[in-house]
N, C-alpha and C positions, 0 to 999 in steps of 0.2 A: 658461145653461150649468150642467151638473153642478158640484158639489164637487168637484172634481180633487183639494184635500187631505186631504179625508176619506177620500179611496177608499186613498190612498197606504198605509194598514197593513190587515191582518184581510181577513176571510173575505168581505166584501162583502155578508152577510146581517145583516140589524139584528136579529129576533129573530126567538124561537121563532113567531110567529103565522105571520112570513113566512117561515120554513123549512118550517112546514106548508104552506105551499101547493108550493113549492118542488119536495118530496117525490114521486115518482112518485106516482099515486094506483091506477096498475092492476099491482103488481111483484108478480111472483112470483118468487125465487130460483131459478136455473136448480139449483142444488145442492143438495142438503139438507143439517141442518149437520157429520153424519159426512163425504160426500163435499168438503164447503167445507174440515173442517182439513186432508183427506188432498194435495186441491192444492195448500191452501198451502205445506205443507212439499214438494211436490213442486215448484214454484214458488223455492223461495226456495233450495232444493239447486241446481237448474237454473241458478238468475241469480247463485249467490258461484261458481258452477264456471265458467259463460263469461264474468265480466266479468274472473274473474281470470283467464283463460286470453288474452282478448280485448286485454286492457290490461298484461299481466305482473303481477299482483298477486299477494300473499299473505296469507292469512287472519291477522289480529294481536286481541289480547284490546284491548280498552278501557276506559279509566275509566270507571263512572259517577260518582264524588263526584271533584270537584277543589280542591284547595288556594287559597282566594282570593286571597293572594299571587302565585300564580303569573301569574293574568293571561288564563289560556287558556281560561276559560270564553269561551264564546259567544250575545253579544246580542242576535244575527241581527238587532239594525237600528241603526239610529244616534241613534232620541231617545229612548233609555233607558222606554221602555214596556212593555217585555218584558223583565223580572228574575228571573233566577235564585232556584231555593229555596237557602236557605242556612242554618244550625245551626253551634252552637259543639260541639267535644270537647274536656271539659274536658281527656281523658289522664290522666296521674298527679296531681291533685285540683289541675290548672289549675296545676302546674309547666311542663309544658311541650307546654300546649293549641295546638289546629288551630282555624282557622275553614274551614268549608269549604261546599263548594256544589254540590249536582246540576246535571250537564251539560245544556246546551239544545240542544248538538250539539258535533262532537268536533273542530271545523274547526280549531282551531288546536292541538288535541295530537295528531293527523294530521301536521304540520308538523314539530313537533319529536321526533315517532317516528320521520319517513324518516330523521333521523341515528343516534338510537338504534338503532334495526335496521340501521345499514350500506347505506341500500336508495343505489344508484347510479345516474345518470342512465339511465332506461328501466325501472327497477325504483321497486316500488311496493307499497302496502298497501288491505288492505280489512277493516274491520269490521262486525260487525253489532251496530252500536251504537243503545243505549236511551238514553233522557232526558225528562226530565219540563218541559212548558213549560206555566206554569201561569195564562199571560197570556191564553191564547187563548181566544174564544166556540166552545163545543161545538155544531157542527152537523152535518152529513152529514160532511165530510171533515175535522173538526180534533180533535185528541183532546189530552187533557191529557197521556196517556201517546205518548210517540213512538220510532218505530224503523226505524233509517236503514240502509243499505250505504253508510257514510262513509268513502269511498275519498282516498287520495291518493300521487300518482309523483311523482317527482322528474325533472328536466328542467333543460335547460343555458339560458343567455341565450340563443343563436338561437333559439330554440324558444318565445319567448315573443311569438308574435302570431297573427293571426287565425286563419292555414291549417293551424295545429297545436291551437288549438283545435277548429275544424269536424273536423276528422278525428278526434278522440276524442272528440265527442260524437257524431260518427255508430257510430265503433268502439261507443256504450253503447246506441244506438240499436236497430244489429243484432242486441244483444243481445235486447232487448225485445219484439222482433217476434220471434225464434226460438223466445221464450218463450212467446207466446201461440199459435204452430204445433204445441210439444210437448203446453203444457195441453189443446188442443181434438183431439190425436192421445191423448190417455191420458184427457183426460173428455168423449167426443163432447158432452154437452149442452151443452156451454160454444159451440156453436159454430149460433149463433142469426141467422134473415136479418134480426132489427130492429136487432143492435146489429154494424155492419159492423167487420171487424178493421184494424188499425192499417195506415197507408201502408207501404210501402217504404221508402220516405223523407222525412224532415224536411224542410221546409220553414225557410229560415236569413231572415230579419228582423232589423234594427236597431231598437233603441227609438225613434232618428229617423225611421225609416222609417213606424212605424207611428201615428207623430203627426203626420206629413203626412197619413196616409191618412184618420185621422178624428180632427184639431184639436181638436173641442170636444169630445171624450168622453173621461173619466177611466179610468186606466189598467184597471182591471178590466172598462169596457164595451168599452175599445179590443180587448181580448184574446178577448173572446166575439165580437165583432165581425169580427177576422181565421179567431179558430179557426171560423166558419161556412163563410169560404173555401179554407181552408185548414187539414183537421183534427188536424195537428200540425206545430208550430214550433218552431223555435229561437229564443229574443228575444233578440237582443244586445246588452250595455251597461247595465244593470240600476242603478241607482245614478247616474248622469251625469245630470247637471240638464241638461235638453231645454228647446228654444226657448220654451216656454212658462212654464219657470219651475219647474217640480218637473223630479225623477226618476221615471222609470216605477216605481221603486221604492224604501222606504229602504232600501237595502243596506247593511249596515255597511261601514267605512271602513276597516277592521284585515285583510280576510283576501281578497276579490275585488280582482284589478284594475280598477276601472271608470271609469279615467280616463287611459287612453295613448291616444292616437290614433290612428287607424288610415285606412286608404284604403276604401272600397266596392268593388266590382265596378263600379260606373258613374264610377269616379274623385274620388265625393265624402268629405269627413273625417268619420269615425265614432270614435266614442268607446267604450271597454271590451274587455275581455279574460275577459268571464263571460257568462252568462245562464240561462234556467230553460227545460226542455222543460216546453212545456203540448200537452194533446191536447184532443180534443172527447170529454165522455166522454156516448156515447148513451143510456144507464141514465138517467143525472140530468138529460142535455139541459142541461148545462154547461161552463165553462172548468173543467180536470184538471188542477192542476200533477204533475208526477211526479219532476224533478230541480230541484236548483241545484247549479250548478258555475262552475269559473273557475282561470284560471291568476291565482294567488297575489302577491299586492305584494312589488316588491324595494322595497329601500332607499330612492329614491327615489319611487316611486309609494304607500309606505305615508306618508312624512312629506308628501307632498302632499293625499295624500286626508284624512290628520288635519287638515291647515291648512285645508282645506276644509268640513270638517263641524264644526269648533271643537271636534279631542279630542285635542292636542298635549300634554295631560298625560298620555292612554295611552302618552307613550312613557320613561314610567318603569318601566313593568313588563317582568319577564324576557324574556319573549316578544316583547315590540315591539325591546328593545334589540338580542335574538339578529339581527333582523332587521337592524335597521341596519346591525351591524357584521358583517354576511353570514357568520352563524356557524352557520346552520340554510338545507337545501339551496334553490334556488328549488325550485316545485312548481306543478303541476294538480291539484284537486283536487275532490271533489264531495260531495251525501249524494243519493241514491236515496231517496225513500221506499216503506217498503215494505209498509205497509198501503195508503198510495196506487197505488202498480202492482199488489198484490194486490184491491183494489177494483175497478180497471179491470178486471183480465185474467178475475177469476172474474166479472162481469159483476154485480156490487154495488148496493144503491141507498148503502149508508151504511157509511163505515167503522169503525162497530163491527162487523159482520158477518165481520171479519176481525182484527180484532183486541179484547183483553179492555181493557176499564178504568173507570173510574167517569162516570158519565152522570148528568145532575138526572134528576128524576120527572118531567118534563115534556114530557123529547126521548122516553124509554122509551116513556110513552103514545104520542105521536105517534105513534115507528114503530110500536108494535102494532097500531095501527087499518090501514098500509098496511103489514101483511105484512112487516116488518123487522124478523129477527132479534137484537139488539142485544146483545151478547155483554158478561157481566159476571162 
């Protein structure tokens, strides 16, 4: 049997040797890299204008540095393996100094902005938010630098189960496919018979479902696995320790729902209230993540999921307490990424080719040898 706990964090590639082979070996960019930046921005105007029109959002500024006090930085997993950069300011000569810290995503000051801006149940925000995560192995799709469309609406208690999530991730879905209509209608070359364009529609899977379907293989070969049958999904339940003993994934415990229960379509109990769209992406002849989303822990489902994962002391901080004592709106909430939908949609081997940031000398050689741009 695979490592099922190994696979549980990171990119699934061990190193540089086996990222070279990985590597397309016959790519030629369908763009060159004037026409690459022009669709990106034509891309990325296209997808803040329908997600916010799609979902009622509005464009809001975001933090990059956060006050470590506060709480709301984001760990995006639950065994502290991925840590925030962080620096003191002294201020007035360490009278009355900051400690503070670059955001890893903005998931939980999303939350406490829907009250700040007034947004009402059906009303909502979106950012085009930056952050530095400085944990990750740098391969084709992970970069030290990252930037999201970190959206999040506010939503009433009825509204916190299955059929109002699939509906608004289909609602982000349509988006994405209309985006890949306009790109290949404004840059005919984008529109190639090896790399077929995206379904109509998602394809919806529970994390239980897809560990019946193949038991012994760990969560990242289960996901290549489906996405051959099926090349793009919904995973539902992302976090919820499955019959086997792990979670499809660590999800953090502070900000997804992934542990209310739920009913199937076939009448069986399903666990969670999030999950990640992955597609098959034909360039790399790989698993694509492109979203994570999830309607957001009330009161009850955050002091469960901390007693769950042993982080009952997170509920000393501002943000955990706003929660409990229901002082901050419920919410749906997500990040896009968006060198990842930009790699997909301009038809990418690597996302540096879409976005700028620092690379070792060792990936750079790589792509040079297969005709990848690497953008620094």
């Amino acid at each position: 049997m695979f490592d099922k706990k190994a696979d549980l964090a990171g990119p699934g590639i061990g190193n540089y040797q086996e990222l070279e082979t990985i590597l397309p070996s016959d790519y030629h960019s369908l763009l060159n890299p004037k026409e690459t930046q022009k669709a990106i921005f034509a891309a990325k105007n296209f997808i803040e204008d329908h997600l916010c029109q799609a979902l009622n959002l509005m464009m809001v500024t975001v933090p990059l540095i956060v006050d470590v006090e506060s709480g709301v930085n984001d760990y995006l997993d639950r065994d502290g393996s991925r840590t925030p950069i962080q620096f003191h300011i002294s201020n007035d000569r360490d009278q009355h100094p900051l400690n503070a810290q670059i955001v890893q995503a903005a998931t939980k000051w999303k939350r406490l902005a829907l009250q700040r801006f007034g947004m009402e149940p059906g009303e909502g925000l979106c950012t085009d938010m930056r952050a530095v995560r400085k944990d990750y192995f740098l391969d084709h799709d992970h970069s030290v630098y990252v930037d999201q469309w970190d959206w999040e609406k506010t939503i009433t208690a009825d509204q916190r189960n299955l059929e109002f999530l699939k509906q608004t991730v289909s609602d982000i879905w349509k988006v994405l496919v209309e985006t890949e209509e306009y790109l290949q209608d404004r840059f005919p070359k984008l529109w190639d018979a090896r790399y077929p364009n995206l379904p109509k529609r998602l394809t919806f899977l529970h994390a239980e479902d897809i560990l019946d379907m193949y038991p012994d293989l760990p969560r990242k070969q289960r996901e290549t696995a489906i996405l051959k049958e099926c090349p793009a999904v919904f995973i539902i339940g992302i976090g919820w320790t499955l019959q086997d003993g792990y979670p499809h994934e660590m999800r953090a415990a502070d900000y997804d729902d992934w542990v209310t229960e739920e009913t199937s379509i076939d009448g069986r109990p399903v666990h969670g209230l999030n999950g990640d769209i992955l597609v098959w992406n034909h360039v790399t002849k790989r698993r694509h993540e492109l979203t994570s989303m999830g309607i957001r822990v009330n009161a009850e489902t955050l002091r469960q999921q901390l007693e769950l994962t042993g982080q009952l002391d997170f509920l000393k901080f501002p943000y955990h307490q706003a929660i409990l004592n229901n002082q901050i709106p419920l919410s749906i909430g997500g990040g896009i990424g968006q060198s990842r939908t930009l790699m997909l949609l301009l038809r990418k081997a690597h996302l540096g080719e879409v976005t700028v940031s620092v690379w070792p000398k060792i990936l750079k050689e790589i792509c040079a040898k297969k005709n990848i741009n690497v953008l620094e």
